[in-house]
C-alpha positions in Angstrom: 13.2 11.4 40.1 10.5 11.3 42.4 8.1 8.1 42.7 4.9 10.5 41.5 7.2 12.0 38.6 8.2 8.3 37.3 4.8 6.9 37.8 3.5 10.2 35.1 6.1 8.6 33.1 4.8 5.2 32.8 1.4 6.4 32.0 3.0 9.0 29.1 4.1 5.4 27.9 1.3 3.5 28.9 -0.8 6.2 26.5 1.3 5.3 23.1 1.4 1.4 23.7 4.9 1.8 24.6 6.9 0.4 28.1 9.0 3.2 30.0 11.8 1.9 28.1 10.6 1.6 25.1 9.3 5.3 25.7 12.5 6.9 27.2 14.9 5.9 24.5 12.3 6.9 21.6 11.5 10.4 23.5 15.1 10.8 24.5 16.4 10.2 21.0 14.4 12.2 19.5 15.3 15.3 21.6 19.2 14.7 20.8 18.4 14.7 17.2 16.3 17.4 17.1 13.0 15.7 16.2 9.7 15.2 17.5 8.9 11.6 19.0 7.5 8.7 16.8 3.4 8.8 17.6 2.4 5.5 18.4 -1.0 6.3 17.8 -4.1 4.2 15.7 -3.0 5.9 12.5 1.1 5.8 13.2 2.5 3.1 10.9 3.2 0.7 13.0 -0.9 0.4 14.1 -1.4 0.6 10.0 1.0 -2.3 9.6 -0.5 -4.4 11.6 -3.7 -3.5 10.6 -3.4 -5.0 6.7 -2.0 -7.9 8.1 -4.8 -8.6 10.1 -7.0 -7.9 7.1 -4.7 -10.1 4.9 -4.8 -13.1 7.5 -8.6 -12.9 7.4 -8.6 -13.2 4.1 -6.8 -15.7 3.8 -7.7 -17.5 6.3 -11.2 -17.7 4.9 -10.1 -18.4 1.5 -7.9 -21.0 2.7 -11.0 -22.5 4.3 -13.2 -22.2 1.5 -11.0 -24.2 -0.9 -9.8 -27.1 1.8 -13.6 -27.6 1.9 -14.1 -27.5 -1.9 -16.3 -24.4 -2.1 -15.9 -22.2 -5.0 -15.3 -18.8 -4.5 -16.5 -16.5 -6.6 -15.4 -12.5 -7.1 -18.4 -11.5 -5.7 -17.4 -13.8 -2.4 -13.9 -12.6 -2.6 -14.8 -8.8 -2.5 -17.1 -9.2 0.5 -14.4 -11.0 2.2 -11.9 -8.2 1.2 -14.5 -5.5 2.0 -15.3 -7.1 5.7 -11.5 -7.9 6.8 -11.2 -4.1 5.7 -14.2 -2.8 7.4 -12.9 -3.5 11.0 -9.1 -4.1 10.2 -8.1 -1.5 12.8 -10.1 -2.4 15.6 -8.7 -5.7 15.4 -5.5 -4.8 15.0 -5.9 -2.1 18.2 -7.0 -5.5 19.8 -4.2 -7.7 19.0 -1.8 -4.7 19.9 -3.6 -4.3 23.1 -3.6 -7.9 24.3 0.3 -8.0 23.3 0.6 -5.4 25.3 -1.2 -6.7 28.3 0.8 -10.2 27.8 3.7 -8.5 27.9 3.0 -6.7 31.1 1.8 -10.2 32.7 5.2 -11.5 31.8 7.3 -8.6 33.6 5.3 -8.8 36.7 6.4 -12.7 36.9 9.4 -12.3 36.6 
């Protein structure tokens, strides 16, 4: 394999949040078993995992907050903190995936 081939490669893998690795054995696994790669895309289930639990952790964090400081919280409060961690869940979580990704990258160019 040619440097140019490899380095179309790494961006293929780049492009689904995935290192080559990570990319060759999914891609390659899935051609011996006769099906198409996993999509690592914003609505793949790994991007819709992460996702809730960065809406649940908001939640809770602010509810967790709320109560330590002895402020009621009232349903009306509790939806608007449900409908705001929801409003931009997957922007977060595209964030956190992102920066993951990036620290993980720092750590192989250390080593």
């Amino acid at each position: 394999m040619s440097q140019d081939e490899f380095a179309q490669l790494e961006v293929a893998a780049s492009e689904q949040g995935l290192t080559p690795s990570e990319w060759f054995r999914e891609t390659l696994l899935a051609s011996v078993n006769g099906q198409e790669p996993k999509a690592s895309d914003p609505g793949g289930t790994g991007h819709a995992v992460m996702a809730e639990l960065v809406a649940l952790r908001a939640i809770l964090l602010n509810v967790m907050f709320r109560l330590a400081n002895g402020q009621p919280l009232t349903a009306e409060e509790m939806q608007r903190l449900i409908d705001r961690a929801d409003s931009d869940k997957l922007r977060k979580a595209r964030e956190r995936l992102l920066q993951a990704q990036e620290s993980e990258g720092q750590r192989k160019e250390k080593s």
